[in-house]
NUVEXLUM-167663 format. One record per residue (C-alpha): x, y, z negated. Coordinates in steps of 0.1 Angstrom, whole numbers, padded with zeros to 4 digits. Each point is the difference from the previous one (the first is absolute). Example, Ala and Ser with C-alpha at 12.3 -4.5 7.8 and 13.67 -1.06 7.14 Angstrom:
2
+-------+-------+-------+
|  east | north |    up |
+-------+-------+-------+
|  0123 | -0045 | -0078 |
|  0014 |  0034 |  0007 |
+-------+-------+-------+
# end
This chain:
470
+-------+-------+-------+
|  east | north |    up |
+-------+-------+-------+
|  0627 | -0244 |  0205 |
| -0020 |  0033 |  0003 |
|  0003 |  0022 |  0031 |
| -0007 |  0037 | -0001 |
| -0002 |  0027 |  0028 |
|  0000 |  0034 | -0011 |
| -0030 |  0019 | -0016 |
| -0010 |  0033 |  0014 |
| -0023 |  0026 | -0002 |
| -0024 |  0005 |  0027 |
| -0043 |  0010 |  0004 |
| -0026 | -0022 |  0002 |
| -0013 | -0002 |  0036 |
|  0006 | -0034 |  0006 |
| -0031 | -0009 | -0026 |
| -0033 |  0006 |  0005 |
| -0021 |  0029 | -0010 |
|  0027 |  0007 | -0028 |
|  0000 |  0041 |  0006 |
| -0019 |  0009 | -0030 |
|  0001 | -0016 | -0036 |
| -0018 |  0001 | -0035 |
|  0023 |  0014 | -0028 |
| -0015 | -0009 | -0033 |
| -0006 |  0017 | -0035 |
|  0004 | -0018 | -0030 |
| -0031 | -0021 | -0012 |
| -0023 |  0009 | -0026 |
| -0029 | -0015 | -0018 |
| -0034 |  0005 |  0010 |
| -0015 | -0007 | -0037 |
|  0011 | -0019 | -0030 |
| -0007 | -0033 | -0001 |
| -0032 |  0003 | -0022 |
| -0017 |  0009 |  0032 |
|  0012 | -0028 |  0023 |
|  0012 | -0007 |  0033 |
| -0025 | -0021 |  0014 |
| -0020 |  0007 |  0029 |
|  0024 |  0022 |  0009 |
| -0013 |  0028 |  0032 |
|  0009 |  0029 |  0012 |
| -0011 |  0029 |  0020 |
|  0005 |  0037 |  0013 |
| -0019 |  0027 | -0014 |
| -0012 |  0027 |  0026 |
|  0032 |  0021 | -0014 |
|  0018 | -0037 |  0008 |
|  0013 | -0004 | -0032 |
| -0006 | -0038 | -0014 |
| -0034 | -0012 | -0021 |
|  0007 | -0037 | -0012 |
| -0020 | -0025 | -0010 |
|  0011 | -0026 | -0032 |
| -0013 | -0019 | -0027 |
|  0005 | -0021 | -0029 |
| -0023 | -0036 | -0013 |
| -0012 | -0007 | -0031 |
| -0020 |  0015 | -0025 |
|  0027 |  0030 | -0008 |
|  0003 |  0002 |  0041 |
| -0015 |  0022 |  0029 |
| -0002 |  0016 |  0033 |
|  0016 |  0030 |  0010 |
|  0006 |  0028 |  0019 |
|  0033 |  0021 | -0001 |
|  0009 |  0027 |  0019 |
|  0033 |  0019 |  0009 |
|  0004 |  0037 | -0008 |
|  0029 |  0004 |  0025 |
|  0027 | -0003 | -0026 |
| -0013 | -0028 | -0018 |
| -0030 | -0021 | -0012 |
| -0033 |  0018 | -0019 |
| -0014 | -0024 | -0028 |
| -0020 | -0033 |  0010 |
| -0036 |  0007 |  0006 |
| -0023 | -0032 | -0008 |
| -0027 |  0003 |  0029 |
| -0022 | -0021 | -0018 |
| -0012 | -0012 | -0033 |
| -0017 | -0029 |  0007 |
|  0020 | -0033 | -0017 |
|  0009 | -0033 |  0016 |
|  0013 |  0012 |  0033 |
|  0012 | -0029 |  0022 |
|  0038 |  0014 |  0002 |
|  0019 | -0021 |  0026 |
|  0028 |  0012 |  0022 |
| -0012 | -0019 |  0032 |
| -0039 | -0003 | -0004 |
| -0006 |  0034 | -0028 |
| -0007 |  0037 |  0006 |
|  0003 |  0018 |  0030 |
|  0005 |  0032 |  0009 |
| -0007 |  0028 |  0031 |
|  0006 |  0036 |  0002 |
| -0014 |  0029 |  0022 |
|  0016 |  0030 | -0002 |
| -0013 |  0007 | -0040 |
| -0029 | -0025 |  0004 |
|  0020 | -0032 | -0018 |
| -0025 | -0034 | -0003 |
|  0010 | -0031 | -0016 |
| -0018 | -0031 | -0002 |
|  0005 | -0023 | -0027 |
| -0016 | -0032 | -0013 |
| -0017 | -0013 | -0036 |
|  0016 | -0033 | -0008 |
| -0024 | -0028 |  0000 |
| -0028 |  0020 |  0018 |
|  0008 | -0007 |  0031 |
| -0031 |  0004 |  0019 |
| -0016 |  0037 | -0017 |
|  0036 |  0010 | -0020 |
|  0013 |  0017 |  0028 |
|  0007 |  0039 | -0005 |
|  0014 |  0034 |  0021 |
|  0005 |  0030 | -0023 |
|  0008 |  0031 |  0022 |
|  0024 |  0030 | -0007 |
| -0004 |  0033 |  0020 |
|  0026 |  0014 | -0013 |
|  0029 | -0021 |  0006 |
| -0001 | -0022 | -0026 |
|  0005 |  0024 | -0031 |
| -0039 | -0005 | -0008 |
| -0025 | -0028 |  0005 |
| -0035 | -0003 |  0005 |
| -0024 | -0036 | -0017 |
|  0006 | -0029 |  0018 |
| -0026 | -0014 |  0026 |
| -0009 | -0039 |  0003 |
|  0001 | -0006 |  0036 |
| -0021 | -0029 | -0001 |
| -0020 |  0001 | -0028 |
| -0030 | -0020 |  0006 |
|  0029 | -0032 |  0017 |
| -0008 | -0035 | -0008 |
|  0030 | -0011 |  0019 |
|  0036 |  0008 | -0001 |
|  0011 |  0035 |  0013 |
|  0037 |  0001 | -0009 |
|  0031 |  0019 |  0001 |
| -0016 |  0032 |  0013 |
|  0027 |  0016 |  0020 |
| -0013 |  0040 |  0002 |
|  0004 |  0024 |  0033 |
| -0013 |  0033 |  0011 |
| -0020 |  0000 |  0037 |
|  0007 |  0034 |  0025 |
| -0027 |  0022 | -0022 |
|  0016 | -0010 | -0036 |
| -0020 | -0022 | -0012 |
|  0013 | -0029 | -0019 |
| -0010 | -0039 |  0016 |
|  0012 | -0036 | -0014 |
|  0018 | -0032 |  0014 |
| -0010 | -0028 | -0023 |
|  0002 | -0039 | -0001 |
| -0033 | -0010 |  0003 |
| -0020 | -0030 | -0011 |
|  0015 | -0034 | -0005 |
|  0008 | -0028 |  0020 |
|  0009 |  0012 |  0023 |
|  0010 |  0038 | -0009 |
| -0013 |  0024 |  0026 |
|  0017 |  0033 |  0007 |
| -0029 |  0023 | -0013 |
| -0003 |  0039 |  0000 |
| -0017 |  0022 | -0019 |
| -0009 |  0040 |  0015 |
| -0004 |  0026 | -0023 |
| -0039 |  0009 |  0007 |
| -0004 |  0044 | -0007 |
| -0033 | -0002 | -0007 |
| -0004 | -0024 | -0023 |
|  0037 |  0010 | -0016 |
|  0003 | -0041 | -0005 |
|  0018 | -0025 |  0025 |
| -0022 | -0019 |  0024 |
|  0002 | -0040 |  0002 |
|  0028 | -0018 |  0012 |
|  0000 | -0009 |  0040 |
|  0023 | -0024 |  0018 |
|  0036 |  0018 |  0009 |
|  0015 | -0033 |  0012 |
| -0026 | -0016 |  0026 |
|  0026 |  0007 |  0031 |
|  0026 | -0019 | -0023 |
|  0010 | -0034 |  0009 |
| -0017 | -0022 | -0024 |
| -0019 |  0030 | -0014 |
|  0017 | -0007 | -0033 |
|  0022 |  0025 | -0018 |
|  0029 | -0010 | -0023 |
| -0017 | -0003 | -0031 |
|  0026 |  0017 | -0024 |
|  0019 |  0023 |  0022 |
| -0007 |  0034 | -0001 |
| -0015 |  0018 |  0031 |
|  0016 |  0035 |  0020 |
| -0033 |  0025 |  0004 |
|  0007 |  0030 |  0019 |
| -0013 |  0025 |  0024 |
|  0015 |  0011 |  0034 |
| -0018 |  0022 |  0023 |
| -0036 | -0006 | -0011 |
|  0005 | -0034 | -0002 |
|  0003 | -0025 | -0029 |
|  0025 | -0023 |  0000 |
|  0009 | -0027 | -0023 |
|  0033 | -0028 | -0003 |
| -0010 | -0033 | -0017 |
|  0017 | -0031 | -0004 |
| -0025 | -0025 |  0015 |
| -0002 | -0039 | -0005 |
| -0006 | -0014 |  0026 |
|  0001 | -0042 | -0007 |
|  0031 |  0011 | -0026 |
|  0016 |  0020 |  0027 |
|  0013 |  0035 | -0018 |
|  0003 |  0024 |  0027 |
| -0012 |  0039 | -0004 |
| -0026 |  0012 |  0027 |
| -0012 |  0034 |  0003 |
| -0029 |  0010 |  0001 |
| -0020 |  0034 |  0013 |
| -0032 |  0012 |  0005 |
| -0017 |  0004 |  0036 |
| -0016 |  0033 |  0009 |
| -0028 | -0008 | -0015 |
|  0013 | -0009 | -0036 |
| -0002 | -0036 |  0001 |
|  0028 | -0024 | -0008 |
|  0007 | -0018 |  0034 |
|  0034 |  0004 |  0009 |
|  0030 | -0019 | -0012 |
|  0034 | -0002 |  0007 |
|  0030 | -0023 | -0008 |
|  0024 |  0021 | -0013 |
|  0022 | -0034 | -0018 |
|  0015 | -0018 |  0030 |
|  0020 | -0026 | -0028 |
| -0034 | -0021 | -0009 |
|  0008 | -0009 | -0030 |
| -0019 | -0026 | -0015 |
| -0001 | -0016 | -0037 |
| -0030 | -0009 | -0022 |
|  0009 |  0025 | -0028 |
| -0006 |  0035 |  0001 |
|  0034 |  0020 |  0004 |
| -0016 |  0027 | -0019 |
|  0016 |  0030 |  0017 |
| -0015 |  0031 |  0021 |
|  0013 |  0018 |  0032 |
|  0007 |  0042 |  0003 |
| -0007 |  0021 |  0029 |
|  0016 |  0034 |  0010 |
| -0014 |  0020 |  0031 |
|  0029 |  0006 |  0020 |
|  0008 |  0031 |  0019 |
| -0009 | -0009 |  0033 |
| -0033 | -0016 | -0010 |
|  0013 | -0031 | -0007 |
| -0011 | -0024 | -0030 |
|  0025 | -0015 | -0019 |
| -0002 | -0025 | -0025 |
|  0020 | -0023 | -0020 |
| -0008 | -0034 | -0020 |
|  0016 | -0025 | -0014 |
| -0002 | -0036 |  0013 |
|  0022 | -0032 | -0005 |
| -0006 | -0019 |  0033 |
|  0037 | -0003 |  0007 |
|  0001 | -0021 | -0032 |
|  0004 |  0026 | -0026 |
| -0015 |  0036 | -0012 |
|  0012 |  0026 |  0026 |
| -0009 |  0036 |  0008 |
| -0017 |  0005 |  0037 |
| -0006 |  0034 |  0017 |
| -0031 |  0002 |  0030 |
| -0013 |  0026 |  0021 |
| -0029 |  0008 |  0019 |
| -0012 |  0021 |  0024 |
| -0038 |  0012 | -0012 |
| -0008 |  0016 |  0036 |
|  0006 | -0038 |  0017 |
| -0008 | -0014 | -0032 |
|  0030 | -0022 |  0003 |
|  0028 | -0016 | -0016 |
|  0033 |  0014 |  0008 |
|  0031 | -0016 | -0021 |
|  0001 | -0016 | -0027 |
|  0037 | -0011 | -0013 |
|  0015 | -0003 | -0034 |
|  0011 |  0027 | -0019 |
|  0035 | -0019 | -0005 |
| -0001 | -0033 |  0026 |
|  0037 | -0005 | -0006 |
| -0004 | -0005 | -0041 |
| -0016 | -0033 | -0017 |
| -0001 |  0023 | -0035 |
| -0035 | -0009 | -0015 |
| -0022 |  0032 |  0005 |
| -0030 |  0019 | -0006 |
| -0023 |  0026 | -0005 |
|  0010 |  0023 |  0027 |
| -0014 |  0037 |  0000 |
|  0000 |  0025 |  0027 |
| -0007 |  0036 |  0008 |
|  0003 |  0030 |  0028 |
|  0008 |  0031 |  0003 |
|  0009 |  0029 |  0022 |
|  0030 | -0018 |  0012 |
|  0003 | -0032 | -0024 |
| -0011 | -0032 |  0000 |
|  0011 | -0012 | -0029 |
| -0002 | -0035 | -0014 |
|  0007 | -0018 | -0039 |
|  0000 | -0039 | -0005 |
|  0012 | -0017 | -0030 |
|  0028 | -0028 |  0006 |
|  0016 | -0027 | -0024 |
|  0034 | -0007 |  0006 |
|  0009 | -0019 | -0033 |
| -0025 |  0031 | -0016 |
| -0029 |  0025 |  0011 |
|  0012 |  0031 |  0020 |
| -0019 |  0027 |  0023 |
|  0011 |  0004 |  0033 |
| -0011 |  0030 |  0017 |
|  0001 |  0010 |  0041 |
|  0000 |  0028 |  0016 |
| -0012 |  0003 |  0042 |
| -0015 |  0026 |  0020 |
| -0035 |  0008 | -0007 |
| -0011 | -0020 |  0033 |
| -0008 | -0035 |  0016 |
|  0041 | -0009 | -0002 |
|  0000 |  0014 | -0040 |
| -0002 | -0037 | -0020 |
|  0021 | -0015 |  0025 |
|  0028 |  0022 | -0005 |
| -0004 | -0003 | -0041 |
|  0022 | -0035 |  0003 |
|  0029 |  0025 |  0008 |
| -0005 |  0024 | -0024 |
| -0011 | -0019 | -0027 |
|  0016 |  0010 | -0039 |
|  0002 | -0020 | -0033 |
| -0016 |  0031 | -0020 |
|  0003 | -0013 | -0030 |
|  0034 | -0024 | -0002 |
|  0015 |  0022 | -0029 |
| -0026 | -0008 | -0024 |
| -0001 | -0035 | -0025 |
| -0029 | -0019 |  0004 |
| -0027 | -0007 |  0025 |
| -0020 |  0030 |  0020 |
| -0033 | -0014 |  0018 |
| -0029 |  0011 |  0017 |
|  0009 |  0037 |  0019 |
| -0022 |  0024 |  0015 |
|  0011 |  0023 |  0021 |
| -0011 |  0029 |  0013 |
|  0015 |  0033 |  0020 |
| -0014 |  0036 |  0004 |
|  0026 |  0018 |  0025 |
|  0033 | -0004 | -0010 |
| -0004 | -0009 | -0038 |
| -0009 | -0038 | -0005 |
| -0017 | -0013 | -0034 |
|  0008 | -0035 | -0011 |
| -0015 | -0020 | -0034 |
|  0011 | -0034 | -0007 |
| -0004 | -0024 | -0031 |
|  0025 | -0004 | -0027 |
| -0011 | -0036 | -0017 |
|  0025 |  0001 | -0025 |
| -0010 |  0034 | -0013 |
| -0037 | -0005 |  0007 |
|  0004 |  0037 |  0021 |
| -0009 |  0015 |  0032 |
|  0033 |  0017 |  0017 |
| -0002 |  0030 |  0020 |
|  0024 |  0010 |  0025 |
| -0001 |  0030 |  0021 |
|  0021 |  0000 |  0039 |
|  0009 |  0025 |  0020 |
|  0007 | -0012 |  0039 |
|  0025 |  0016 |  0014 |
|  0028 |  0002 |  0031 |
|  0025 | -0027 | -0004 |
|  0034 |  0025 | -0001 |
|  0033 | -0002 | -0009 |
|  0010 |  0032 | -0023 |
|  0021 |  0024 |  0019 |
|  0002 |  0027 | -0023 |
|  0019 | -0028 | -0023 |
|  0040 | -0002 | -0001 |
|  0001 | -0034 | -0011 |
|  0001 | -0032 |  0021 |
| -0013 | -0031 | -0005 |
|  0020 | -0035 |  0009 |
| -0009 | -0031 |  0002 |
|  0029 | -0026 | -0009 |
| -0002 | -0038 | -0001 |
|  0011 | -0023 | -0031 |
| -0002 | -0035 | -0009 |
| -0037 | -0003 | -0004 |
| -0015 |  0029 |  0018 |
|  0009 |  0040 |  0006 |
|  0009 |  0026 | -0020 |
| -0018 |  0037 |  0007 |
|  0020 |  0027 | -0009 |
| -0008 |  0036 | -0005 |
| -0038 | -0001 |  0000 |
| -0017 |  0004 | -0035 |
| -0008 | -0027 | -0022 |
| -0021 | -0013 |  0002 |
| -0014 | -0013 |  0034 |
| -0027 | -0023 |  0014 |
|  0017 | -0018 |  0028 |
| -0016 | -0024 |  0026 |
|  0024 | -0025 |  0025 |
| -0019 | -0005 |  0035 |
|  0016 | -0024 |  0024 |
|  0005 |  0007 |  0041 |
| -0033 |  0003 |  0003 |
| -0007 |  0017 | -0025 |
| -0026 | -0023 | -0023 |
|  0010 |  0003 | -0038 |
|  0020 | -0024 | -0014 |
|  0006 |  0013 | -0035 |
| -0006 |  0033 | -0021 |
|  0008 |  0009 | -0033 |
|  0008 |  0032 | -0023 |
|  0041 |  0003 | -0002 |
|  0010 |  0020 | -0039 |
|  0033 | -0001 |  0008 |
|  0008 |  0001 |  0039 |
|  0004 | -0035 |  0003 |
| -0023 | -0019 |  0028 |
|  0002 | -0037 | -0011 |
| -0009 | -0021 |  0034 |
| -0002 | -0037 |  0008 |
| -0007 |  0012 |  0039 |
|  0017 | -0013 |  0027 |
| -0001 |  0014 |  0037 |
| -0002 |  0033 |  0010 |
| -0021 |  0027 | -0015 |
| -0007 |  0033 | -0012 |
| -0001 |  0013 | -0036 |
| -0025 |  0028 | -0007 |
|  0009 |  0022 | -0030 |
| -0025 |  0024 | -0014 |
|  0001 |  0022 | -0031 |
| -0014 |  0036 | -0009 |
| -0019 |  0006 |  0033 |
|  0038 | -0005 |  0016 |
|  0007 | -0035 |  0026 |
|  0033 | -0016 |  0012 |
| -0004 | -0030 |  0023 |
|  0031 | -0022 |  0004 |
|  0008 | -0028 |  0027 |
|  0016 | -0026 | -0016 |
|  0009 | -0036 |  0006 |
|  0014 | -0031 | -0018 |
+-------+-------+-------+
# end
């Protein structure tokens, strides 16, 4: 026999880090699906409107660049016209933007050693310039090149290097010679000195330094180190940024992202299945100490498979997208202050973005400029990219509004009443870890929960929480 205690209305002090929220527009496609969705990247323009990277395989296929006008999406641009591009969601072209200057590196299949490319836009993506082979005289592998732009603009390369084993190597853009120099050694401080040999790297630049996350293997353990230059330029420091030491003797074929946080802090997220299945992981680190300063996961109360977890920062947003299976694909997306606490509080604020729609939704990224957040995310079924734009705002109840919400128990859940229809709900328990969530079209909250909880109502920028029980 079921038990209920009355339902009321009340705020949402009691979970953390829930004062602000991300209310939604509808999705729309990025492209039809003539262009693709694979290799699927985005990035802010210097006005911070979105430039994203897809592509099709096979002979009528390509690689793409398509860029939003603010309201919408400006035709596909195809940044090169060079055939047989190695198109691969995990392993194919990559992208990096700065400010208008937009580089992506990008691979010729079967050429594995002289076949890798950059073709450089300066004008945020709407025209590009001939594609230059970053290794063109190789005579062993330099894979996957995985572009970035040092502290003057100019464009340098992360690639798999050689073969057995696969070095980290990196390629700097050399002025004078307007060619790349030869590959060095960006993992020698790694344990092992091996990189993963089909994951792709994390090049970036922080205060005149280059830094770079790889997915090393060392004796088939899959952690992700960082690396950095000293103050020289040399690739000598490392850094354990993977505290789960995963180890298996296949390559998990996945890559990490990295936000610069507010306060200075680095923070990354990976995925990683040392708890015996794919799960999402968040770590931080502390540049100045050069030092690792929590690592958790994203959800540690969940056994959903995961992946692919995406991450950005802004102003006051930390904001992070992961894609979950729970009987189908979803993407989650959290929402923390833009400091050391921010991914740690993204367990408590996390959202099912896209539970109303059919059909699986993989592989996010994220990113935020102020308070407007940009999201793209694969439709399979459709073979499309979907965009969807977020604005974070205060967590309020609307006081101007006469009406009042209820919440009402029946046999197999509650019944909200006088809210508009229809709703995403979520059902926390006592302490305040999600338990279920859904999208109600007809009021009715259908709930196999037991205990005491809370039920989170949200709908047009508007909230109701409810403690219930049964």
């Amino acid at each position: 026999m079921m038990r209920f205690a009355p339902a009321f209305l009340f705020l949402l002090p009691t979970l953390p880090s829930q004062a602000q929220t991300i209310v939604w527009e509808d999705p729309i496609e990025v492209a039809t699906s003539e262009f693709g969705l694979n290799n699927l990247r985005m990035e802010l323009d210097a006005t911070g409107l979105p430039i994203i990277l897809h592509g099709k395989t096979g002979s009528s296929g390509g690689l793409y660049c398509t860029r939003s006008n603010g309201n919408g999406f400006d035709a596909p641009v195809q940044i090169t016209q060079e055939t047989g591009l190695f198109i691969n969601d995990s392993e194919g072209p990559r992208m990096a933007v700065d400010g208008d200057l937009v580089v992506v590196g990008y691979q010729i299949s079967g050429q594995w050693a002289q076949g890798g490319r950059t073709v450089l836009s300066t004008d945020g993506g709407e025209t590009w310039g001939d594609p230059v082979a970053i290794s063109p005289g190789a005579t062993e592998d330099h894979f996957m090149p995985t572009p970035a732009f040092d502290a003057e603009g100019h464009p340098w390369v992360a690639v798999k290097w050689g073969d057995n084993p696969t070095l980290e190597g990196i390629l700097s853009w050399d002025e004078e010679a307007g060619a790349y120099g030869e590959a060095v050694d960006g993992g020698s401080a790694f344990p092992g000195g091996i990189a993963c040999e089909c994951c792709a790297s994390m090049p970036f630049e922080h205060e005149g330094r280059l830094y770079n996350a790889v997915r090393i293997n060392d004796n088939n353990t899959r952690d992700f180190h960082l690396a950095r230059t000293d103050e020289s330029g040399a690739w000598t420091e490392s850094l354990d940024i993977d505290p789960t030491n995963w180890t298996i003797n296949s390559c998990p074929a996945s890559e990490a992202e990295v936000a610069v946080l507010g306060d200075g802090t680095l923070a990354f997220v990976f995925m990683s299945a040392a708890e015996g299945g794919s799960r999402t992981y968040w770590s931080t680190v502390d540049p100045e100490t050069w030092s690792l300063t929590g690592s958790d996961r994203i959800a540690p109360d969940l056994e959903s498979v995961e992946n692919h977890p995406s991450i950005a920062a802004d102003e006051d947003h930390c904001i992070g997208a992961w894609e979950r299976n729970d009987g189908g694909y979803d993407i989650w997306v959290g929402l923390g202050p833009n400091d050391e606490q921010g991914p740690a509080n993204w367990h408590w604020t996390q959202d099912n973005v896209t539970a109303p729609l059919s059909g699986h939704s993989r592989k996010p990224v994220i990113r935020v400029q102020g308070n407007t957040v940009h999201l793209v995310y694969q439709r399979p079924s459709e073979g499309l990219v979907h965009y969807r734009r977020g604005t974070v705002v205060p967590d309020f109840v609307n006081e101007l509004g006469t009406e009042l919400w209820s919440c009402t128990p029946f046999e197999y859940g509650w019944r909200i009443e006088g809210s508009p229809l229809p709703f995403s709900w979520s059902l926390h328990d006592a302490l305040g870890r999600t338990a279920h969530t859904g999208t109600s079209p007809d009021g009715r909250v259908p709930a196999s929960f037991r205990g005491a909880g809370i039920l989170d109502v949200r709908v047009k920028g508007q909230r109701r929480a409810f403690r219930v029980q049964r």
